[in-house]
FIVOGU-803307 format. One record per residue (C-alpha): x, y, z; residue number from 1; chain; residue in one letter. Coordinates in steps of 0.1 Angstrom, whole numbers. Example, Ala and Ser with C-alpha at 12.3 -4.5 7.8 and 13.67 -1.06 7.14 Angstrom:
<recs>
east | north | up | k | c | r
123 | -45 | 78 | 1 | A | a
137 | -11 | 71 | 2 | A | s
</recs>
This chain:
<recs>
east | north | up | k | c | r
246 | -228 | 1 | 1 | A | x
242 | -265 | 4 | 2 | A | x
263 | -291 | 20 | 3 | A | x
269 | -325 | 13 | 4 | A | x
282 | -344 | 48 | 5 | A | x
310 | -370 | 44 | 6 | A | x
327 | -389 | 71 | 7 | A | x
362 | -407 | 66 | 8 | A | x
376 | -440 | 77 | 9 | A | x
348 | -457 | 80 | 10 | A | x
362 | -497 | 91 | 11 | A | x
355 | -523 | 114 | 12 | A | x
376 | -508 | 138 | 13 | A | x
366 | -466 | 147 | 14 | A | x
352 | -451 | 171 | 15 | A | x
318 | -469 | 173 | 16 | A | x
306 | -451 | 203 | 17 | A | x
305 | -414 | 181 | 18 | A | x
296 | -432 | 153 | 19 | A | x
258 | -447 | 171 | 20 | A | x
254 | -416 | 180 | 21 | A | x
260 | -401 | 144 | 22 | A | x
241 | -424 | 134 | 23 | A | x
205 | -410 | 156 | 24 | A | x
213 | -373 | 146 | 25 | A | x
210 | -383 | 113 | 26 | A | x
182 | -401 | 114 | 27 | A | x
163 | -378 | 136 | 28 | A | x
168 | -349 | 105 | 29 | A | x
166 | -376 | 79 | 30 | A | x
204 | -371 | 69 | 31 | A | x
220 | -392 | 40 | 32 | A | x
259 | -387 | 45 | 33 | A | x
286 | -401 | 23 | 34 | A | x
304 | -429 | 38 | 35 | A | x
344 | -434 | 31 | 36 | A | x
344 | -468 | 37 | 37 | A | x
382 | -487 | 38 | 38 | A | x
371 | -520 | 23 | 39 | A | x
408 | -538 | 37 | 40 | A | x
415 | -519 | 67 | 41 | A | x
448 | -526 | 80 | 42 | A | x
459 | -492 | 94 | 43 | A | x
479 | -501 | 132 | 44 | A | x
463 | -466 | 146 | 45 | A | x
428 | -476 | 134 | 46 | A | x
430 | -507 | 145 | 47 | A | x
432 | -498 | 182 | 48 | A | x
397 | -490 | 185 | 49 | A | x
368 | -513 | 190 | 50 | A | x
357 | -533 | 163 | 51 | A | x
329 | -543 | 150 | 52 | A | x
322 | -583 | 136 | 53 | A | x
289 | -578 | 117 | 54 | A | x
310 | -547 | 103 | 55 | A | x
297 | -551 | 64 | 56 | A | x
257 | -564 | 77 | 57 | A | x
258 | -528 | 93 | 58 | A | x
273 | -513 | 57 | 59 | A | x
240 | -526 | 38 | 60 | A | x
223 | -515 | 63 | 61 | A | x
232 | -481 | 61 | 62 | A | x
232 | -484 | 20 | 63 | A | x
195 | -493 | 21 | 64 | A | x
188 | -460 | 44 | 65 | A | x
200 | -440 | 11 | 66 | A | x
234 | -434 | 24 | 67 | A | x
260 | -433 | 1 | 68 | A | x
287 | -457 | 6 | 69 | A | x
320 | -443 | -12 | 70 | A | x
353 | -463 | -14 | 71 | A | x
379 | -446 | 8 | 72 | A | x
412 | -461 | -6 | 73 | A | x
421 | -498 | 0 | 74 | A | x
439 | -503 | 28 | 75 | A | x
449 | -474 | 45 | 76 | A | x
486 | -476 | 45 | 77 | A | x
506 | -449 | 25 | 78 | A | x
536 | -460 | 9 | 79 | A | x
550 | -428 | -5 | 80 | A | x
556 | -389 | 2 | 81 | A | x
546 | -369 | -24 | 82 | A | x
563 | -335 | -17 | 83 | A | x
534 | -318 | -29 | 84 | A | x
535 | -333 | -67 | 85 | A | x
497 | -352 | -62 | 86 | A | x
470 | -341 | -88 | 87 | A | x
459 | -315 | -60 | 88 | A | x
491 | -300 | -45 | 89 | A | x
479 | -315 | -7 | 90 | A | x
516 | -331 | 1 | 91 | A | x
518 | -356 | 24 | 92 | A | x
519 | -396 | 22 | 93 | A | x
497 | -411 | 3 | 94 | A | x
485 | -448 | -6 | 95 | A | x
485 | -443 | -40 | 96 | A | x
508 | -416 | -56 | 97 | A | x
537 | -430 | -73 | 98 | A | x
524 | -467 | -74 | 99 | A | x
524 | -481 | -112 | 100 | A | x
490 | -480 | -130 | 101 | A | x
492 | -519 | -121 | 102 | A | x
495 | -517 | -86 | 103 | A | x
471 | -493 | -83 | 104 | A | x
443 | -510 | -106 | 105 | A | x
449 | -540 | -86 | 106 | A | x
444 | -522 | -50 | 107 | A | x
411 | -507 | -63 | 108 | A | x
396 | -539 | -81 | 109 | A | x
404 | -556 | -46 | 110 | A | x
388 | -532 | -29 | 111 | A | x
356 | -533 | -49 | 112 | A | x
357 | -572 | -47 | 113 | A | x
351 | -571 | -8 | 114 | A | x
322 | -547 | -13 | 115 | A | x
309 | -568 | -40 | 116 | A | x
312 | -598 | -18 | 117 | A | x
292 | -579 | 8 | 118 | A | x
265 | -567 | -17 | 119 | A | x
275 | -530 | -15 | 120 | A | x
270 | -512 | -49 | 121 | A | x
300 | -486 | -47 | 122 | A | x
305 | -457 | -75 | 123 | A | x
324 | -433 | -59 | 124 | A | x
361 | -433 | -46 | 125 | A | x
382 | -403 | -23 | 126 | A | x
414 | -414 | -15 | 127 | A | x
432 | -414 | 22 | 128 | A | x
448 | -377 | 24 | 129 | A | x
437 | -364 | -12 | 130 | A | x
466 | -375 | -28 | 131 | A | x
464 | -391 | -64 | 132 | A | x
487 | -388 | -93 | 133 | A | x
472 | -390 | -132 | 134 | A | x
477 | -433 | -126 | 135 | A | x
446 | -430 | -96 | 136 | A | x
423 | -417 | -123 | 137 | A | x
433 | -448 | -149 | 138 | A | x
429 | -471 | -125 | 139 | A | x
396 | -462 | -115 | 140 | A | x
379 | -456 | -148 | 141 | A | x
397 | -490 | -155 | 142 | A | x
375 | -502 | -128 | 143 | A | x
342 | -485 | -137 | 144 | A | x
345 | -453 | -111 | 145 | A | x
340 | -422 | -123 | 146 | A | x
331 | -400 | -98 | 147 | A | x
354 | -385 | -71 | 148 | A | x
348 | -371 | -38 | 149 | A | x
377 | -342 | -40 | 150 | A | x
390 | -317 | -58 | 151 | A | x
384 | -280 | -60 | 152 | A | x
355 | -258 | -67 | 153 | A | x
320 | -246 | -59 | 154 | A | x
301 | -272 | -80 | 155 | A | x
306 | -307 | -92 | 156 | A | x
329 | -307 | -125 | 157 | A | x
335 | -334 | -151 | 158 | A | x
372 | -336 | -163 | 159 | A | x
386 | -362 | -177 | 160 | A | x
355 | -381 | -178 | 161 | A | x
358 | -379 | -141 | 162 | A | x
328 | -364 | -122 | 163 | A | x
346 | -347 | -91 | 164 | A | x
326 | -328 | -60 | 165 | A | x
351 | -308 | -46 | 166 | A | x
361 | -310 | -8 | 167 | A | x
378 | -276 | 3 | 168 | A | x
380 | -279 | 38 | 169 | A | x
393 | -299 | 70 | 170 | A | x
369 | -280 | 93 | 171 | A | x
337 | -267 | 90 | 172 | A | x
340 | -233 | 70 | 173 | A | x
314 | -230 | 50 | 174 | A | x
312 | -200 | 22 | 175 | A | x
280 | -190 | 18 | 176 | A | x
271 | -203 | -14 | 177 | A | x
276 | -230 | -39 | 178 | A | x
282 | -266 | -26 | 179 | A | x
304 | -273 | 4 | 180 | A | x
311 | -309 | 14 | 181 | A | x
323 | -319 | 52 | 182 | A | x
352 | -337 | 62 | 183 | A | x
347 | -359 | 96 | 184 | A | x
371 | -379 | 112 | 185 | A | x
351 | -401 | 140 | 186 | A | x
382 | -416 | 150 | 187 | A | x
391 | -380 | 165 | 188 | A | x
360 | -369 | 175 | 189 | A | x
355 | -360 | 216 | 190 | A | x
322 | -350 | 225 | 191 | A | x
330 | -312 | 220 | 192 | A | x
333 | -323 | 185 | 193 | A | x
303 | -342 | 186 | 194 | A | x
289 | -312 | 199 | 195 | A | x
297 | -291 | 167 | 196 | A | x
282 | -318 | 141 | 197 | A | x
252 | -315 | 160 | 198 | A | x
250 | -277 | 163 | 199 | A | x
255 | -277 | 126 | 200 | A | x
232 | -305 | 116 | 201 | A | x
202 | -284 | 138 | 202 | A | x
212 | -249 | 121 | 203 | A | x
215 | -262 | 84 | 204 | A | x
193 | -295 | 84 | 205 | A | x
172 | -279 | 57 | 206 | A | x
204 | -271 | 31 | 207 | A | x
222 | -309 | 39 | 208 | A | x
217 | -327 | 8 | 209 | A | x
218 | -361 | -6 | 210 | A | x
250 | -372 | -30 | 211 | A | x
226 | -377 | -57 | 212 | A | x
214 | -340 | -51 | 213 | A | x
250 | -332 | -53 | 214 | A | x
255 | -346 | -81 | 215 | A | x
229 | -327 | -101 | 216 | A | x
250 | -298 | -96 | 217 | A | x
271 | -305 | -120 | 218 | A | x
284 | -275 | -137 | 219 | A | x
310 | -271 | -168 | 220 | A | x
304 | -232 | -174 | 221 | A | x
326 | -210 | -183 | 222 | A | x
317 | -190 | -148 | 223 | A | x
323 | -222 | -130 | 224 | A | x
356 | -230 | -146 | 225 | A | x
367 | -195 | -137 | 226 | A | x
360 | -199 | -102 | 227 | A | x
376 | -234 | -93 | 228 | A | x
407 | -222 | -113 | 229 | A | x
406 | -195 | -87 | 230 | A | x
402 | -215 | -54 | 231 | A | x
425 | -242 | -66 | 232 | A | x
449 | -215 | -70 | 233 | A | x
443 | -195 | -38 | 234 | A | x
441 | -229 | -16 | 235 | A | x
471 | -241 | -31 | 236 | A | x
487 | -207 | -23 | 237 | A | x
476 | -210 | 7 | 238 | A | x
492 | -242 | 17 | 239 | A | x
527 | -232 | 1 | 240 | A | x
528 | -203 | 24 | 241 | A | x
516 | -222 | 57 | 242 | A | x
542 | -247 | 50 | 243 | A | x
</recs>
């Protein structure tokens, strides 16, 4: 088993105090998490926490450490419901799904402006809630991504020219083999949380690998086909029923 960590909603304004203290743990086991950063935060809910002015100074910073630094959407607002018709069958709102190819082109080449404009070199994307529709994916290899941080599976996959390392989970289950990547949401973290991220971190230090690790991977198989087909069916069953 190896997992790849990735924390979400990464902006000016989070939860700061969780994230400093992410922040040591990682550097005490010398961690490289994936960073979801929202280049144009203007989500009201984010917005209430503290923020920080030298936000994108702190960004490089991280960047030079060997972290990755992933674009999470643009802004953070969803403007549509997609009853469950996104590329992955998540339902929910979404900031992207059902936007025209334009629209959505023009979010993400704004997005990668900023982080341009801050010296960030960004090549990944996830966006907010895992919704996409086949217009995300044209957009983005309009804009020179090619690699996204979702999707079902064991192993990276390339599909559509698209290099995708899959995200099963909202918690921490991890099955005991193939690659499982972490979803962390700062911005709801308490310090039971915090407690768990560090209890995993000190069991599984030794199997936490880099997203360039992650990316090497990378399987097209006929076994590895076989078994994403399977989870993307059995998680999307899953979800049907629960709903």
């Amino acid at each position: 088993m190896k997992i790849l960590i990735r924390f979400d909603d990464i902006a000016e304004n989070m939860n700061w105090h969780f994230m400093e203290k992410s922040e040591q743990l990682f550097d005490k086991y010398n961690i490289k998490p994936v960073l979801g950063v929202i280049p144009n935060n203007q989500d009201k809910e984010l917005k209430t926490y503290p923020k920080k002015e030298n936000f994108w100074q702190i960004v490089k910073k991280w960047q030079l450490k060997g972290w990755e630094i992933s674009m999470h959407g643009y802004n953070h607002l969803y403007h549509s419901e997609t009853c469950k018709k996104d590329y992955f069958k998540y339902g929910g709102k979404s900031e992207f799904f059902g936007e025209t190819l334009m629209n959505q082109t023009n979010k993400i080449q704004k997005g990668l402006k900023i982080f341009k404009q801050n010296n960030i070199k960004v090549r990944s994307f996830f966006a907010p809630n895992h919704t996409y529709d086949a217009n995300t994916f044209i957009a983005l290899k309009n804009s020179g991504i090619y690699e996204v941080i979702d999707g079902y599976g064991l192993n990276p996959y390339l599909k559509n020219e698209i290099i995708f390392i899959p995200q099963l989970f909202y918690k921490n289950f991890f099955i005991p083999f193939g690659l499982q990547t972490t979803q962390i949401h700062l911005n709801i973290m308490n310090d039971k949380e915090f407690s768990k991220l560090q209890s995993l971190i000190e069991k599984n230090y030794q199997n936490i690998i880099t997203y360039d690790e992650a990316l090497n991977l990378l399987s097209n198989d006929l076994l590895n086909k076989l078994i994403n087909k399977a989870i993307y069916y059995l998680l999307t069953l899953k979800r049907k029923i629960s709903n």
